[in-house]
GUFILUM-983216 format. One record per atom (N, C-alpha, C, O): residue number from 1; atom name; z, y, x. Coordinates in pm, whole numbers, plus 50000, padded with zeros to 5 digits. Layout:
+-----+----+-------+-------+-------+
:   k :  a :     Z :     Y :     X :
+-----+----+-------+-------+-------+
: NUM : CA :     Z :     Y :     X :
...
+-----+----+-------+-------+-------+
This chain:
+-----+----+-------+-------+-------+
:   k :  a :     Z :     Y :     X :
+-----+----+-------+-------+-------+
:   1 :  N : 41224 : 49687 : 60235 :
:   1 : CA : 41122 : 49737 : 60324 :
:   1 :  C : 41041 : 49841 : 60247 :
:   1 :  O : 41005 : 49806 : 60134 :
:   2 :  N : 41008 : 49958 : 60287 :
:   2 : CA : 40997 : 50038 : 60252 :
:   2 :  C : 40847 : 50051 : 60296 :
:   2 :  O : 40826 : 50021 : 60414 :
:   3 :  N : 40722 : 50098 : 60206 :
:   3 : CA : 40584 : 50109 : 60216 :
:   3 :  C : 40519 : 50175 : 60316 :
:   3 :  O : 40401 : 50146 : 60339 :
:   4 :  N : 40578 : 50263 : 60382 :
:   4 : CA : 40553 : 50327 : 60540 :
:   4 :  C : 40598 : 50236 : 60630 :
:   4 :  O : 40549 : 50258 : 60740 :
:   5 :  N : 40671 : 50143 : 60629 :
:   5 : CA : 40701 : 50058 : 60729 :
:   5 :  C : 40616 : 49901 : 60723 :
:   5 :  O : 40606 : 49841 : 60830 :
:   6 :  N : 40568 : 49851 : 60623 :
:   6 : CA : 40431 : 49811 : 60531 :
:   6 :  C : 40306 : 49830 : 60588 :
:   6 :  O : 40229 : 49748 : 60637 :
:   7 :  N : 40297 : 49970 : 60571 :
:   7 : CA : 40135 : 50032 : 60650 :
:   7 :  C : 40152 : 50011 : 60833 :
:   7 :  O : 40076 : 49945 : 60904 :
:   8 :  N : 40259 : 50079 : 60871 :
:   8 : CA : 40311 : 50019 : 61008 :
:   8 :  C : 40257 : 49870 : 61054 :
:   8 :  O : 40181 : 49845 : 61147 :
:   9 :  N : 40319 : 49779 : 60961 :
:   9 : CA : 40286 : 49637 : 61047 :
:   9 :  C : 40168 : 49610 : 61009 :
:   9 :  O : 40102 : 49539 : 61085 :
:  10 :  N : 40109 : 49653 : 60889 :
:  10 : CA : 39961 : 49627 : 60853 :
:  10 :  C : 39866 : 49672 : 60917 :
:  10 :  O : 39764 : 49603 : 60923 :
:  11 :  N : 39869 : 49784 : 60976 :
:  11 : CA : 39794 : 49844 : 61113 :
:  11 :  C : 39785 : 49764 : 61236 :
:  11 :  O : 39689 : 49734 : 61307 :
:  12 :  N : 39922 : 49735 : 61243 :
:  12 : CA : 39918 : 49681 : 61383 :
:  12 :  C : 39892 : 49543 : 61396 :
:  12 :  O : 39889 : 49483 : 61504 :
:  13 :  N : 39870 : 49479 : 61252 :
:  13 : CA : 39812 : 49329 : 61227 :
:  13 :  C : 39694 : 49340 : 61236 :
:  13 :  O : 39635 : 49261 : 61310 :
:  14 :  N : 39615 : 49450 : 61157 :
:  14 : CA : 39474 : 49411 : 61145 :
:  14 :  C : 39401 : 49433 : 61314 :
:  14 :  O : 39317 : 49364 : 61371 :
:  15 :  N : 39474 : 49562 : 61361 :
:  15 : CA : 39467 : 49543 : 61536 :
:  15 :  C : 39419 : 49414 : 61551 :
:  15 :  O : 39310 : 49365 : 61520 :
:  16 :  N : 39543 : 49354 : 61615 :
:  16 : CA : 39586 : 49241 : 61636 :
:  16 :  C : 39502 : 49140 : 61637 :
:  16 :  O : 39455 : 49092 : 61740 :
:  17 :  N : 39466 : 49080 : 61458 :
:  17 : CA : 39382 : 49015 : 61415 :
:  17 :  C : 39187 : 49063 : 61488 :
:  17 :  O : 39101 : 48982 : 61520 :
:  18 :  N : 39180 : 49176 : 61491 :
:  18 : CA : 39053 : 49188 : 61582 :
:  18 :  C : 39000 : 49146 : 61708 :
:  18 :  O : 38891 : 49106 : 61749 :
:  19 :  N : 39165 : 49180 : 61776 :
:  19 : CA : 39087 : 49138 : 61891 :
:  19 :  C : 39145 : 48999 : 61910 :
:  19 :  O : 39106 : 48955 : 62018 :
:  20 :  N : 39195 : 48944 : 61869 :
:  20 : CA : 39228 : 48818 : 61869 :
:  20 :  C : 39063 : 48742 : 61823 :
:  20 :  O : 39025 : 48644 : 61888 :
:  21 :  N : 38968 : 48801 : 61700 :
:  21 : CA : 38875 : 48720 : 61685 :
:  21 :  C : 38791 : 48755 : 61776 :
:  21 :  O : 38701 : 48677 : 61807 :
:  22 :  N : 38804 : 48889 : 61843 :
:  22 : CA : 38713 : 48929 : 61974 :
:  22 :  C : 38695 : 48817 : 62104 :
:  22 :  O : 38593 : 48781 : 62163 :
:  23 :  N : 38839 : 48775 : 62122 :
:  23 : CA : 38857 : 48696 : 62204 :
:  23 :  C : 38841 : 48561 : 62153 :
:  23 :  O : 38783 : 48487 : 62232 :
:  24 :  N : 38861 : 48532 : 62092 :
:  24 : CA : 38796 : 48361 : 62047 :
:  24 :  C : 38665 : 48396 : 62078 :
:  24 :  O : 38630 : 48336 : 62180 :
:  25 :  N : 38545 : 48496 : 62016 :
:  25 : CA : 38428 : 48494 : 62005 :
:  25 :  C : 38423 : 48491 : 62176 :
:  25 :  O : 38310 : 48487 : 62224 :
:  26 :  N : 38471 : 48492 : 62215 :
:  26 : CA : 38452 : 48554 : 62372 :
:  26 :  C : 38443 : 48407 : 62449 :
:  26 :  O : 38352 : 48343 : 62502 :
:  27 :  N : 38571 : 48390 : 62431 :
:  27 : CA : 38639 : 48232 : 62500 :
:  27 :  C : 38649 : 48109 : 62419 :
:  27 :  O : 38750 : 48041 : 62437 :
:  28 :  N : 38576 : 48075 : 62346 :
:  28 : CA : 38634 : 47997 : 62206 :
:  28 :  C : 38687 : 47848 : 62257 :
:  28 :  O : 38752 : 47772 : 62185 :
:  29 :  N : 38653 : 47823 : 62376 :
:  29 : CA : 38696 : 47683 : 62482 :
:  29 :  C : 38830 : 47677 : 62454 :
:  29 :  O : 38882 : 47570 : 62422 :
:  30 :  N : 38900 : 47793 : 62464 :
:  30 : CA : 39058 : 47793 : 62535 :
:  30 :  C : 39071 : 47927 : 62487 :
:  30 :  O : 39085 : 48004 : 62582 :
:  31 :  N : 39071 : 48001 : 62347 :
:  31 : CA : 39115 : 48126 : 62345 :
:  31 :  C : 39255 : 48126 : 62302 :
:  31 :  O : 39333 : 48202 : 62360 :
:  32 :  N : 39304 : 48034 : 62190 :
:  32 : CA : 39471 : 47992 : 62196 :
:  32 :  C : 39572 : 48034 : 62250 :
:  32 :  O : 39668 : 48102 : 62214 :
:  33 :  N : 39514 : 47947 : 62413 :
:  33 : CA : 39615 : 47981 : 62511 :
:  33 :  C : 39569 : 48155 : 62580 :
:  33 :  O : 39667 : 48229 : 62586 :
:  34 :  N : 39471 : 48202 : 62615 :
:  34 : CA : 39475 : 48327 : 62625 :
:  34 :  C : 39504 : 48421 : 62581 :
:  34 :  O : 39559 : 48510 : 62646 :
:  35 :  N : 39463 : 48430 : 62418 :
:  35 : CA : 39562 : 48515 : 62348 :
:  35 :  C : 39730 : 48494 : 62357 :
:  35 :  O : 39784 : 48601 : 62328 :
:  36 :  N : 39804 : 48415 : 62381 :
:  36 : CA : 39923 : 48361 : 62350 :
:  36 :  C : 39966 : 48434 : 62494 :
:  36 :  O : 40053 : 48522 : 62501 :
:  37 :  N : 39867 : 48365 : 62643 :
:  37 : CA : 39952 : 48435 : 62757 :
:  37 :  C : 39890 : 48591 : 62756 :
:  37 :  O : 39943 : 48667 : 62837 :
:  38 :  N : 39795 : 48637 : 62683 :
:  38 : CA : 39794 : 48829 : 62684 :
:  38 :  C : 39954 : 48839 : 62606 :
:  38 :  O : 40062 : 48881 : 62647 :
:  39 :  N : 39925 : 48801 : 62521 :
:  39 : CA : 40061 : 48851 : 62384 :
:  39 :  C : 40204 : 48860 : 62470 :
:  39 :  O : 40282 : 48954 : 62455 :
:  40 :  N : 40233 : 48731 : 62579 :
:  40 : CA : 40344 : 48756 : 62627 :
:  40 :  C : 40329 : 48842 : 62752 :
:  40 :  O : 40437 : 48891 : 62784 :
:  41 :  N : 40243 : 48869 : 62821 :
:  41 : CA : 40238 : 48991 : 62892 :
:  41 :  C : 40226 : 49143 : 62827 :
:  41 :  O : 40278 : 49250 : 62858 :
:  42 :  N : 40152 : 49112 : 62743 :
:  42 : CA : 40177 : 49263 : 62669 :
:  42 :  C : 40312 : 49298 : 62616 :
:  42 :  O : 40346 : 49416 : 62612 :
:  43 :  N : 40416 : 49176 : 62565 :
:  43 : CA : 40556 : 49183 : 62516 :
:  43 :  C : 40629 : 49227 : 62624 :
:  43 :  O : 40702 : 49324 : 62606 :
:  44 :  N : 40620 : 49154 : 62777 :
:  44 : CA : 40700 : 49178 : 62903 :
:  44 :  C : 40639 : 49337 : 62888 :
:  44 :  O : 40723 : 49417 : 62848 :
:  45 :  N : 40543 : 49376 : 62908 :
:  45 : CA : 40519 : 49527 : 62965 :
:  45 :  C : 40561 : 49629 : 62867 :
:  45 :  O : 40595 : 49735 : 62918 :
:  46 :  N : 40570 : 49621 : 62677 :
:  46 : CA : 40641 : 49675 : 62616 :
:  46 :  C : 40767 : 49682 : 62643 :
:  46 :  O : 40824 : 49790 : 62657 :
:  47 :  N : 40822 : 49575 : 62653 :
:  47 : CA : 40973 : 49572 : 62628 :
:  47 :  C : 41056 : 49678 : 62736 :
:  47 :  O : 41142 : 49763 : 62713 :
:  48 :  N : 40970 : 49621 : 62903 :
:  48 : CA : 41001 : 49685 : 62979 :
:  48 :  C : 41039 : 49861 : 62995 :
:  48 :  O : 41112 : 49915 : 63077 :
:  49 :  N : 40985 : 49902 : 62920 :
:  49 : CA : 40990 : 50074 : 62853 :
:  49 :  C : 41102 : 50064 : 62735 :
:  49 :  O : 41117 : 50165 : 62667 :
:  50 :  N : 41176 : 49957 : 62707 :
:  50 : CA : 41261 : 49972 : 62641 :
:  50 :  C : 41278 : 50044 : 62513 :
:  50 :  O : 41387 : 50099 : 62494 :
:  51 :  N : 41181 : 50051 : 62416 :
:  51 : CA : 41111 : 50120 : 62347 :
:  51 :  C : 41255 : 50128 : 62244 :
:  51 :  O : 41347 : 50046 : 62246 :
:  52 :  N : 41245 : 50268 : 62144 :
:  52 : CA : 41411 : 50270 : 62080 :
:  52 :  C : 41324 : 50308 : 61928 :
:  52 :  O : 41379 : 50292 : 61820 :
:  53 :  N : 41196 : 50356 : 61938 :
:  53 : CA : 41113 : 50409 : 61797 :
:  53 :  C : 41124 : 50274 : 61724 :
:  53 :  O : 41118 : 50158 : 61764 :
:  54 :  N : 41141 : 50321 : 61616 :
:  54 : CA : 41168 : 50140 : 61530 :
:  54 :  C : 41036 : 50152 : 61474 :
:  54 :  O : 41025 : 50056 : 61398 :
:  55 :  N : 40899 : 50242 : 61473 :
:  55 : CA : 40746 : 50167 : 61367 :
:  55 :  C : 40729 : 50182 : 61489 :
:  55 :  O : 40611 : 50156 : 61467 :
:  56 :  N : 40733 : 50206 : 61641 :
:  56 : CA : 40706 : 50174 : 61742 :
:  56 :  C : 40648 : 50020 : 61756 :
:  56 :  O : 40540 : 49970 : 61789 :
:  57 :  N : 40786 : 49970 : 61711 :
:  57 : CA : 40818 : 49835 : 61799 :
:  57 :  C : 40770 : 49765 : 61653 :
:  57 :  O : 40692 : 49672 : 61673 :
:  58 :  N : 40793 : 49784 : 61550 :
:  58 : CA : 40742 : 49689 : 61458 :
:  58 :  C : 40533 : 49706 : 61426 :
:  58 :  O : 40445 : 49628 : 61390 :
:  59 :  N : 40539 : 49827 : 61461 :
:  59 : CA : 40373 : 49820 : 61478 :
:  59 :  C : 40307 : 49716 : 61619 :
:  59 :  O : 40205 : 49652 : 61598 :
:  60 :  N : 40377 : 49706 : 61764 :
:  60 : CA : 40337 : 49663 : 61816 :
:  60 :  C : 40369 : 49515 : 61849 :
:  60 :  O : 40286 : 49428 : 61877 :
:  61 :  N : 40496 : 49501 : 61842 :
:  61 : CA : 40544 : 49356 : 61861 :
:  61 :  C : 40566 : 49270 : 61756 :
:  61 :  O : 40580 : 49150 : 61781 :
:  62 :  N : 40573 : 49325 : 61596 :
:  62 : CA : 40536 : 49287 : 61483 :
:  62 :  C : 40411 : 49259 : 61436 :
:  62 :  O : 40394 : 49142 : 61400 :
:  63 :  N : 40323 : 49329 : 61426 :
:  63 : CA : 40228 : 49324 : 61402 :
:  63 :  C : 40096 : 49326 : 61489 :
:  63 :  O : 40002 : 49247 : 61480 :
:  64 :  N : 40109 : 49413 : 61559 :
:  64 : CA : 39989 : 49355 : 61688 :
:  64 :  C : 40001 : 49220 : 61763 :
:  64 :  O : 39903 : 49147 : 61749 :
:  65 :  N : 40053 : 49195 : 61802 :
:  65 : CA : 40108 : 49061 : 61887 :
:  65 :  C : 40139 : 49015 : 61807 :
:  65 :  O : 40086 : 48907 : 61835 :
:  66 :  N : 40204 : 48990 : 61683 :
:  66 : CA : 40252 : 48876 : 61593 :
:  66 :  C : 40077 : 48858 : 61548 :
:  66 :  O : 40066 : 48768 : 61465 :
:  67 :  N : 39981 : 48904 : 61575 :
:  67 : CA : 39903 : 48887 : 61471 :
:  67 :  C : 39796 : 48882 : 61591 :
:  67 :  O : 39681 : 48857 : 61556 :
:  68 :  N : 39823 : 48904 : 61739 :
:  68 : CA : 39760 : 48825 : 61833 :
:  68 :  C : 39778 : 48713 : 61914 :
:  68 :  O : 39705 : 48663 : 62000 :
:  69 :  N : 39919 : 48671 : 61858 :
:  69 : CA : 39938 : 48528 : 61961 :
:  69 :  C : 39958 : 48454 : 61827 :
:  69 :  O : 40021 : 48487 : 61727 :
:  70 :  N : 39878 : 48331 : 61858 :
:  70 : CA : 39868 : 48227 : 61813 :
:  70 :  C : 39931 : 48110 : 61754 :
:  70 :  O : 39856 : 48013 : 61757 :
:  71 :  N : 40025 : 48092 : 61710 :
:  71 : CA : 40158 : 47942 : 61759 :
:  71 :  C : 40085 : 47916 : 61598 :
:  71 :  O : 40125 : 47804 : 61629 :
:  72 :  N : 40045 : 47911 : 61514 :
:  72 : CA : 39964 : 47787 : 61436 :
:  72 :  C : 39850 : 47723 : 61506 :
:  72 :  O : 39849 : 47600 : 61497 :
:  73 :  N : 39715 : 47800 : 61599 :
:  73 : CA : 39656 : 47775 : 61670 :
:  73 :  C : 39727 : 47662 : 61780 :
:  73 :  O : 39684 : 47546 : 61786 :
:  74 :  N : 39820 : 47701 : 61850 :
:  74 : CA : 39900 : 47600 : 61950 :
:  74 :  C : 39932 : 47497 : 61899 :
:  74 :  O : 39921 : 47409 : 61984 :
:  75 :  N : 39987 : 47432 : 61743 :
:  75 : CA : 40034 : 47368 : 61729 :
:  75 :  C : 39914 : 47323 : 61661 :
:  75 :  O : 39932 : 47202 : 61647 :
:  76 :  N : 39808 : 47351 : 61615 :
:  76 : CA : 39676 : 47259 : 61584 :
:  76 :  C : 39606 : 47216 : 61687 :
:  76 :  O : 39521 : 47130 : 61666 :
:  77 :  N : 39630 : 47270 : 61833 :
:  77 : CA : 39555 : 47189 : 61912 :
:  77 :  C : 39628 : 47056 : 61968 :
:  77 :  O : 39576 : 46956 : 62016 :
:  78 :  N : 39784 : 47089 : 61944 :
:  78 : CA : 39898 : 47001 : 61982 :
:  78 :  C : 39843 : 46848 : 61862 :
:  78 :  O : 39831 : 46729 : 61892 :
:  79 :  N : 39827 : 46902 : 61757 :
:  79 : CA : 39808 : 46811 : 61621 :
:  79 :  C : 39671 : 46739 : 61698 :
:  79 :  O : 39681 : 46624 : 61739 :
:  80 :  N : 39545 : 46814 : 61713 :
:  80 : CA : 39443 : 46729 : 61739 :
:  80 :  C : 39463 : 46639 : 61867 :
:  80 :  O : 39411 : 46527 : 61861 :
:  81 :  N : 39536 : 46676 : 61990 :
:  81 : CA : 39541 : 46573 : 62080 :
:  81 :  C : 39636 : 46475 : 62023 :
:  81 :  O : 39643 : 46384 : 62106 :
:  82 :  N : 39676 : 46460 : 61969 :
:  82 : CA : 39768 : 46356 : 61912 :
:  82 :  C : 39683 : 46256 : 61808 :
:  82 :  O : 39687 : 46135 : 61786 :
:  83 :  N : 39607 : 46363 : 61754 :
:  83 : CA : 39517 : 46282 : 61689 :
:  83 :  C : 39417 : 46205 : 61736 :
:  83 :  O : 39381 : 46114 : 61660 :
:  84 :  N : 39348 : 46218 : 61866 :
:  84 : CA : 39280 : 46204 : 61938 :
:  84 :  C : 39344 : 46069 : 62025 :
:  84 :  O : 39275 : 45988 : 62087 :
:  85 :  N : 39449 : 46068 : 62018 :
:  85 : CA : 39531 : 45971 : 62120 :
:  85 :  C : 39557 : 46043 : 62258 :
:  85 :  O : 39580 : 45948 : 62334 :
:  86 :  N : 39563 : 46120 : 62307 :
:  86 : CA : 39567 : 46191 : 62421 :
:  86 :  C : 39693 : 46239 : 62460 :
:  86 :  O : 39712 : 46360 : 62458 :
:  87 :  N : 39778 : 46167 : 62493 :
:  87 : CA : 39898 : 46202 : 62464 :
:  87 :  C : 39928 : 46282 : 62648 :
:  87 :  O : 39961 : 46401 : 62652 :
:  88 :  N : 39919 : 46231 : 62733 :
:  88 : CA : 39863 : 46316 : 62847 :
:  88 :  C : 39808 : 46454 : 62863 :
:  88 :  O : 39847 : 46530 : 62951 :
:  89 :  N : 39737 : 46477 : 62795 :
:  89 : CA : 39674 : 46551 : 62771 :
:  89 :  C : 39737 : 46688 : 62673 :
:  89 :  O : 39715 : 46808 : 62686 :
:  90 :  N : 39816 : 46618 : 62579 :
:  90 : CA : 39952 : 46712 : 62512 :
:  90 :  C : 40031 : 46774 : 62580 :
:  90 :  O : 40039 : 46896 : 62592 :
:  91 :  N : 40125 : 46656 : 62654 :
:  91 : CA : 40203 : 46706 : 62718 :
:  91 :  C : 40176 : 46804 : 62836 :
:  91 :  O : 40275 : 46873 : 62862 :
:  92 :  N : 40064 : 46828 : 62916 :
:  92 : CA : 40004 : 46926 : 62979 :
:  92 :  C : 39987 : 47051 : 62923 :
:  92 :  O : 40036 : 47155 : 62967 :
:  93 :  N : 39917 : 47040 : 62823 :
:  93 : CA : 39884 : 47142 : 62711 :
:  93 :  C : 40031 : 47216 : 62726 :
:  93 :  O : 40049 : 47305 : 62809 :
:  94 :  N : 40105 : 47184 : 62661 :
:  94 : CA : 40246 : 47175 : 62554 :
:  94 :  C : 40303 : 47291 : 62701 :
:  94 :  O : 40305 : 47414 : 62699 :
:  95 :  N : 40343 : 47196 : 62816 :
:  95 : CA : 40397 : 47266 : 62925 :
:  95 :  C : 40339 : 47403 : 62975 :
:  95 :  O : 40397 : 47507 : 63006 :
:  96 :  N : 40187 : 47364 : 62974 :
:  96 : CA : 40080 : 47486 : 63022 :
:  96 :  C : 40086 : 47620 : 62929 :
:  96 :  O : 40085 : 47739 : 62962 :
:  97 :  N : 40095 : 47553 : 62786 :
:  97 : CA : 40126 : 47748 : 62754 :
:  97 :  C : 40270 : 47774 : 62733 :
:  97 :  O : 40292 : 47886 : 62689 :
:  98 :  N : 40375 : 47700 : 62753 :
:  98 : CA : 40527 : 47749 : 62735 :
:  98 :  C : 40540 : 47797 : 62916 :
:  98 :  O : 40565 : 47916 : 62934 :
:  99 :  N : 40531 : 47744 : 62992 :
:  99 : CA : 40537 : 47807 : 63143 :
:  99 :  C : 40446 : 47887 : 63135 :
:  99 :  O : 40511 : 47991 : 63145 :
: 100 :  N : 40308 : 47930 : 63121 :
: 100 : CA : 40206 : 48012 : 63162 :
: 100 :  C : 40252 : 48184 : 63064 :
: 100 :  O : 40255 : 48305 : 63088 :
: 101 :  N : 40274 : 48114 : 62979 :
: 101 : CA : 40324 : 48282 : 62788 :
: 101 :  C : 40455 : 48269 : 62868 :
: 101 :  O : 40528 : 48356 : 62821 :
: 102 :  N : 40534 : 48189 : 62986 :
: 102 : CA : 40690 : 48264 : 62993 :
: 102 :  C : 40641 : 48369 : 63111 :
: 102 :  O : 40648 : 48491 : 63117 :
: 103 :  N : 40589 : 48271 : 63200 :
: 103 : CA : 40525 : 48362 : 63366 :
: 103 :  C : 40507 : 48500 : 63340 :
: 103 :  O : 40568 : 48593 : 63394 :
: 104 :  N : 40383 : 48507 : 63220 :
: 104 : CA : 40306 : 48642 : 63213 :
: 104 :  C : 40437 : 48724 : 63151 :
: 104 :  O : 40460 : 48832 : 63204 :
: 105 :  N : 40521 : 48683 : 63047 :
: 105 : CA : 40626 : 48777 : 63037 :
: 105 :  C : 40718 : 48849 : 63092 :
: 105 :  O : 40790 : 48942 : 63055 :
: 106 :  N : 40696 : 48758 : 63235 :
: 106 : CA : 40825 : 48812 : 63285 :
: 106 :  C : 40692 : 48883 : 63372 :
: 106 :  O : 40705 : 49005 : 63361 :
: 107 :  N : 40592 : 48857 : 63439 :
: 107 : CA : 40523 : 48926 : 63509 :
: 107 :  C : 40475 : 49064 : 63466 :
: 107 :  O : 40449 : 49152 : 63548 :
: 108 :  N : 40464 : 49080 : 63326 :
: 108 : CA : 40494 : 49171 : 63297 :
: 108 :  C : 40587 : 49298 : 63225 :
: 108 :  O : 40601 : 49419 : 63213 :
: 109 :  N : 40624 : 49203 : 63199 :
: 109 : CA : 40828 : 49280 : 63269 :
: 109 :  C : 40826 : 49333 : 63397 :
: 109 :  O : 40761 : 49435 : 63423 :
: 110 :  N : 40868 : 49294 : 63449 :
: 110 : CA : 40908 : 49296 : 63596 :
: 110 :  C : 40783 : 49437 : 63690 :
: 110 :  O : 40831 : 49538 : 63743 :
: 111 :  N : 40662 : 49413 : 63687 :
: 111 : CA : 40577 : 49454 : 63718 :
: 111 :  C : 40536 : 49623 : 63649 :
: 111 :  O : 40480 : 49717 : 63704 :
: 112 :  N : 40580 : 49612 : 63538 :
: 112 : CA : 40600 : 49741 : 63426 :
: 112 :  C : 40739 : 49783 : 63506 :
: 112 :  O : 40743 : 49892 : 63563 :
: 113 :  N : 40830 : 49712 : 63508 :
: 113 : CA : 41024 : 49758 : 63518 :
: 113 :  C : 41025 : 49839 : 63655 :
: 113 :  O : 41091 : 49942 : 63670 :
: 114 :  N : 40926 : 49769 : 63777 :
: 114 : CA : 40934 : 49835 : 63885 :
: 114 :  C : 40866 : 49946 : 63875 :
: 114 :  O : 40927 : 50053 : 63888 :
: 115 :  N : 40723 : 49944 : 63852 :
: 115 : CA : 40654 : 50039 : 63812 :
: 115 :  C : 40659 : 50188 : 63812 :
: 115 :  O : 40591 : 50275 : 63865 :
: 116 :  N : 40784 : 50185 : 63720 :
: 116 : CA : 40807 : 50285 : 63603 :
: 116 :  C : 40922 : 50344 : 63672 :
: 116 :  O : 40951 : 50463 : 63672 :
: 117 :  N : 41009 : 50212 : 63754 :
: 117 : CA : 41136 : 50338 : 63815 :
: 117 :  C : 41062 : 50371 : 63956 :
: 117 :  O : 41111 : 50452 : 64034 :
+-----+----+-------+-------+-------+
């Protein structure tokens, strides 16, 4: 990996990482799952443009979104209901952001795909 491609994902991390703490500061109840279902709508509406620039796609889906959706966050809230005894309450969780981060992907897929032709 070569140091221009380095600065690439490091840009698009520290992005990333901003507004990700923007949005906790914002929502801190439930920001987890919001960042996680933006990240997969923003992935559906990239992808959808079919993007072929390679610091394109590693600035935005590497590093912006890798560095705005969450999955250590997901799996520490997964850890505390378990810890908690809440096992109900997991499995809701668990389902709610794997269906809700797939929905928004394809919603924005789909919604970008028509869009655009």
């Amino acid at each position: 990996m070569d140091l221009d491609t380095v600065i690439i994902i490091l840009v698009g991390s520290t992005l990333g990482l901003i507004l990700r703490l923007i949005i906790k500061k914002l929502f801190h109840f439930s920001y987890s799952l919001i960042v996680n279902v933006l990240s997969s709508l923003f992935l559906g509406v990239f992808l959808a443009f079919n993007p072929t620039n390679k610091n394109l796609i590693l600035f935005f889906s590497v590093g912006f979104l890798g560095c705005l959706s969450t999955f250590s966050s997901f799996i520490y809230q997964l850890f505390k209901l378990i810890q908690r005894r809440k096992y109900v309450s997991l499995v809701i969780y668990y389902i709610e952001v794997l269906v809700l981060t797939y929905l928004f992907f394809c919603l924005g897929y789909l919604t970008t795909f028509i869009l655009k032709n």
